[in-house]
C-alpha positions as CSV (number, residue, x, y, z in Angstrom):
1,X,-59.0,51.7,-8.7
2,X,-55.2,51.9,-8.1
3,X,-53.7,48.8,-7.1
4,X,-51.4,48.5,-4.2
5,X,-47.8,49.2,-5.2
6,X,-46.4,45.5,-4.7
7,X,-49.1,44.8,-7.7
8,X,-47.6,47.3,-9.9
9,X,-45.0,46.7,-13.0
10,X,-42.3,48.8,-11.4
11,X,-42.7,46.9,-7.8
12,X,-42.8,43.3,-9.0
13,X,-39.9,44.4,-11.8
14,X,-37.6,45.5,-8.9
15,X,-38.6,42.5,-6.8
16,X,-37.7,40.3,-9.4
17,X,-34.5,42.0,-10.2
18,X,-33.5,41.9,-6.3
19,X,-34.1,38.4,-6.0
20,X,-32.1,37.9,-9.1
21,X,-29.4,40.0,-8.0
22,X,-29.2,38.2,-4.2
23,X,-29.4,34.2,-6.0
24,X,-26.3,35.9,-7.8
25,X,-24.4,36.4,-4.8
26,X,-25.7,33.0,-3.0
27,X,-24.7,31.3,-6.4
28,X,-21.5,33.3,-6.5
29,X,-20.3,32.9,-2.8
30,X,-21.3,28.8,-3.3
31,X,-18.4,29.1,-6.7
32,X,-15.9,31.1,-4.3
33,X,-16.5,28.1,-1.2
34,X,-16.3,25.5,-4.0
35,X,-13.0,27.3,-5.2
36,X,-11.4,27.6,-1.9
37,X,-11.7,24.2,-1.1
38,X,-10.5,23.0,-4.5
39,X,-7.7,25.5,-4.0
40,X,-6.9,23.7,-0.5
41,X,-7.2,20.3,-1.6
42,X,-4.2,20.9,-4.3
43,X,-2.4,22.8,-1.6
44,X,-2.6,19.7,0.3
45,X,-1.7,17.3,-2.4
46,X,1.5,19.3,-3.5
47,X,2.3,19.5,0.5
48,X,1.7,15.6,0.5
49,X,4.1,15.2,-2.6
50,X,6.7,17.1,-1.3
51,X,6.7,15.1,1.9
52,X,6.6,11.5,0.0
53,X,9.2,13.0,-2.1
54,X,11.5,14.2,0.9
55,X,10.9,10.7,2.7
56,X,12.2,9.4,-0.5
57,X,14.9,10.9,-0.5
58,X,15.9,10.5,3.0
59,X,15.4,6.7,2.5
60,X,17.9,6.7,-0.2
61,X,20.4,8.8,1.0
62,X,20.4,7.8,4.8
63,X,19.5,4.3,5.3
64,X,19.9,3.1,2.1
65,X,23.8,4.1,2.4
66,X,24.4,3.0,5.9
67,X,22.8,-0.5,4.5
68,X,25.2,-0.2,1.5
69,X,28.2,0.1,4.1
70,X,27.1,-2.4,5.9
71,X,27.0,-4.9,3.0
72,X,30.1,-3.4,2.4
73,X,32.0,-4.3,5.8
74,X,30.6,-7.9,5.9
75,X,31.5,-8.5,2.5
76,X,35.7,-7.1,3.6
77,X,35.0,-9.7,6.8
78,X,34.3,-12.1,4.3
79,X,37.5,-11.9,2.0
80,X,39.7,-11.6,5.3
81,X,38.1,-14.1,7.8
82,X,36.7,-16.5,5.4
83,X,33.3,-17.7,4.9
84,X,31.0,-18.7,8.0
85,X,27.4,-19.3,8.5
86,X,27.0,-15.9,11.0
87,X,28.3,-13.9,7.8
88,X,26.3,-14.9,5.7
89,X,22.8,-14.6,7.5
90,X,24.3,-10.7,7.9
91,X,25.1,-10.6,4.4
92,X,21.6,-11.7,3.6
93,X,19.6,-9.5,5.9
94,X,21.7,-6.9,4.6
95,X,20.6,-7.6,1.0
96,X,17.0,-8.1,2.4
97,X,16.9,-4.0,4.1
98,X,18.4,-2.9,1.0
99,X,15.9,-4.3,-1.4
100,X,13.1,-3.8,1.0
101,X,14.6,0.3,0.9
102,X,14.7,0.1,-3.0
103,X,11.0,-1.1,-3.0
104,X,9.5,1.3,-0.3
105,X,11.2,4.4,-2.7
106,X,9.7,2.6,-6.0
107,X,6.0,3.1,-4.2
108,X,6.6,6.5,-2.8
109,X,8.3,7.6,-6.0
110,X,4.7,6.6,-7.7
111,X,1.3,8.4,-7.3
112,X,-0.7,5.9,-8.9
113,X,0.2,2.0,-8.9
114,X,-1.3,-0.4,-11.0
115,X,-1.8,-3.7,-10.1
116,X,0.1,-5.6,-12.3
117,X,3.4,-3.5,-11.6
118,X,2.8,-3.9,-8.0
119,X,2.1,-7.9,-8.4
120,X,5.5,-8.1,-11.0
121,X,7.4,-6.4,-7.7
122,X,5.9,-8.6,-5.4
123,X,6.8,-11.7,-7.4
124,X,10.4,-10.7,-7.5
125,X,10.5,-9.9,-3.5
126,X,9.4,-13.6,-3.2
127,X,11.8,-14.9,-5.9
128,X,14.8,-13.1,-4.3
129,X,13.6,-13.7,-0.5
130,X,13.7,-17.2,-1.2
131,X,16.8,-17.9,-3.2
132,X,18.5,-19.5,0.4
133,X,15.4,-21.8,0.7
134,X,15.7,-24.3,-1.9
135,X,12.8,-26.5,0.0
136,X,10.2,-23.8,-0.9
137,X,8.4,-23.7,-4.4
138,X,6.6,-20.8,-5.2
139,X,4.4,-20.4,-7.6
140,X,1.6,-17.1,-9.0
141,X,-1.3,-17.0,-10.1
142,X,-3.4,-13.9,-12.0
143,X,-6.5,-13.4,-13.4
144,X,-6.4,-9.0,-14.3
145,X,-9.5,-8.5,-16.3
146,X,-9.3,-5.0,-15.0
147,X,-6.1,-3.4,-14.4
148,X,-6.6,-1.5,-11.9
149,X,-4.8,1.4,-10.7
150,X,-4.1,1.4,-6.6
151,X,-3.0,4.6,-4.9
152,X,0.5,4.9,-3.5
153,X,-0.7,4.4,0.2
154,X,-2.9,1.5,-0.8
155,X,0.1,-0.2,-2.6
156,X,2.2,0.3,0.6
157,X,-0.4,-0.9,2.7
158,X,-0.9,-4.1,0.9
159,X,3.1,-4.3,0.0
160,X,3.5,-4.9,3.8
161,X,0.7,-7.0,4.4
162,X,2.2,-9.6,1.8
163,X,5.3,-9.3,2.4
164,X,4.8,-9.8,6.5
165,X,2.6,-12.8,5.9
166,X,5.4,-14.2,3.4
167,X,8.1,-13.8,5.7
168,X,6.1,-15.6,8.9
169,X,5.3,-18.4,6.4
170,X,9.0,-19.0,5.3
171,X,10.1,-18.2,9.0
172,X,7.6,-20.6,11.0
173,X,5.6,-22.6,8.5
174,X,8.0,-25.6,7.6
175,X,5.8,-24.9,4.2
176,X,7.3,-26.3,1.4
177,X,4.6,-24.6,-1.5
178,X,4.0,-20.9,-1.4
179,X,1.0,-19.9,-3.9
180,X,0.5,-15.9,-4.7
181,X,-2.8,-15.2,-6.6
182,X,-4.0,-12.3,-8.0
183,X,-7.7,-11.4,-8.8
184,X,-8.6,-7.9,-10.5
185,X,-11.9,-7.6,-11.9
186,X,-15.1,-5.8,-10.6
187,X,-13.2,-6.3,-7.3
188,X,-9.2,-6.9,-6.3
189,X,-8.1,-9.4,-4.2
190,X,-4.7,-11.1,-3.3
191,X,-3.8,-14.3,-1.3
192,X,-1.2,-16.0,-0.1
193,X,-1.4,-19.7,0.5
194,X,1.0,-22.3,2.0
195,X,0.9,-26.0,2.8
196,X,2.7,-25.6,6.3
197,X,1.7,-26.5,9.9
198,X,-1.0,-24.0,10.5
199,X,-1.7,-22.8,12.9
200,X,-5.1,-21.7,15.9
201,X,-6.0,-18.5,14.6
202,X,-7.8,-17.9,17.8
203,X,-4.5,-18.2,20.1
204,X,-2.4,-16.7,17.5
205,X,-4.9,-13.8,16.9
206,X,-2.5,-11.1,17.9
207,X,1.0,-13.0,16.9
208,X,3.3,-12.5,14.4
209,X,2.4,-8.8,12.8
210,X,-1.4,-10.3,12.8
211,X,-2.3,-7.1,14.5
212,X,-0.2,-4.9,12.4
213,X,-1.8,-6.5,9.2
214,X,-5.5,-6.0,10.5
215,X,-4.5,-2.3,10.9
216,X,-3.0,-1.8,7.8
217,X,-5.8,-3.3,5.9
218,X,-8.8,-1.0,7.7
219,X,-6.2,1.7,6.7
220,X,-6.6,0.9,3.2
221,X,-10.1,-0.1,3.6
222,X,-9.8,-3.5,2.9
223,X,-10.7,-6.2,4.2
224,X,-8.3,-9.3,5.8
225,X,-9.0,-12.8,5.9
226,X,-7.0,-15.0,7.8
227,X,-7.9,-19.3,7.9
228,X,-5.9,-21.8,9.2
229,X,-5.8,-25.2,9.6
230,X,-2.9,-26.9,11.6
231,X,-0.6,-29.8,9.9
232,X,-3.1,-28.2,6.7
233,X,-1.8,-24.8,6.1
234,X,-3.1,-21.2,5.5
235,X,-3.7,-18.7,3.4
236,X,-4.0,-15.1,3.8
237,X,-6.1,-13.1,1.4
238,X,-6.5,-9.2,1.0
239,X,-10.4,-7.7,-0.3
240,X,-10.8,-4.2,-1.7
């Protein structure tokens, strides 16, 4: 008896070498998709790098120069009209934009960010900021059992969180103690305490860059806690 020809050697030999031949092309066309999206993923990071690096530089050349005049005019004021209280609040928000430019071009200039450089910047913002406020005491705290490395739009993110909730306690707090802690381990966390007035979270929910905050911390997919107690204090903390 002769078998049917999709039972003989030569039938199920070519079957098996068609089959073989078309998982090659599924496998190869799966490489090739694989590939092109790889391909457009770099193109999209070097387009991304030349954008934070153009940013960069247009921070540093534009503003940070007209800030640099600026210092520069008040400081001529100064020597010719004498010193008075109006010049020197200019010549300190001056000194403020300037090292608030220098520390924006320090993130963008970095990819990667680890926490312990970024907590070392933030320390110093605090130190400078408050070198007119000789009631305040700061202090920092850190416990990095992993240092852990942040990208550059995270770091801004939380750069600008911190520093908005520093500058609305030293601005309407009448704190006298600042605390800055750190926590890297499984998970990162920063906070920023004070022993001011306080304030109702509920009537101030959308005051003072509150708003701003909350959106920069879904941006980075964190998560922001904000408790307050009047004539107690508050303290802001950061989760990731």
């Amino acid at each position: 008896i002769v078998p049917p020809y999709y039972q003989r050697w030569w039938f199920i030999a070519m079957a098996a070498g068609i089959s073989l031949v078309v998982l090659a092309l599924i496998l190869q066309a799966i490489n090739k998709n694989k590939y092109r999206k790889r391909l457009e993923f770099i193109k999209m990071q070097q387009e991304l790098e030349t954008e934070r690096q153009r940013i960069s530089r247009d921070l540093h050349d534009n503003m940070g120069a007209y800030t640099t005049a600026l210092l520069a005019n008040v400081e001529k004021f100064r020597i010719q009209k004498g010193e008075s209280d109006e010049l020197i609040k200019m010549k300190n928000n001056a000194d403020n934009i300037l090292n608030s430019l220098r520390e924006t071009i320090w993130v963008l200039n970095n990819k990667e960010i680890n926490v312990a450089d970024f907590s070392d910047a933030f320390k110093t913002y605090c130190v400078k900021a408050l070198q007119n406020f000789e009631n305040i005491n700061f202090e920092a705290g850190e416990i990095i059992d992993d240092n852990k490395i942040m990208t550059a739009s995270e770091a801004i993110h939380f750069d600008k969180i911190l520093k908005e909730a520093f500058q609305n306690i030293i601005k309407h707090s009448h704190a006298t103690q600042i605390h800055f802690t750190l926590i890297s381990n499984s998970s990162l966390q920063f906070s920023l305490a004070d022993n001011g007035k306080g304030y109702n979270t509920a009537s101030k929910a959308k005051g003072n860059g509150l708003e701003n905050m909350r959106w920069r911390a879904k941006e980075a997919a964190a998560s922001l806690i904000i408790e307050s107690v009047e004539d107690k204090g508050s303290i802001i903390t950061i989760k990731k």
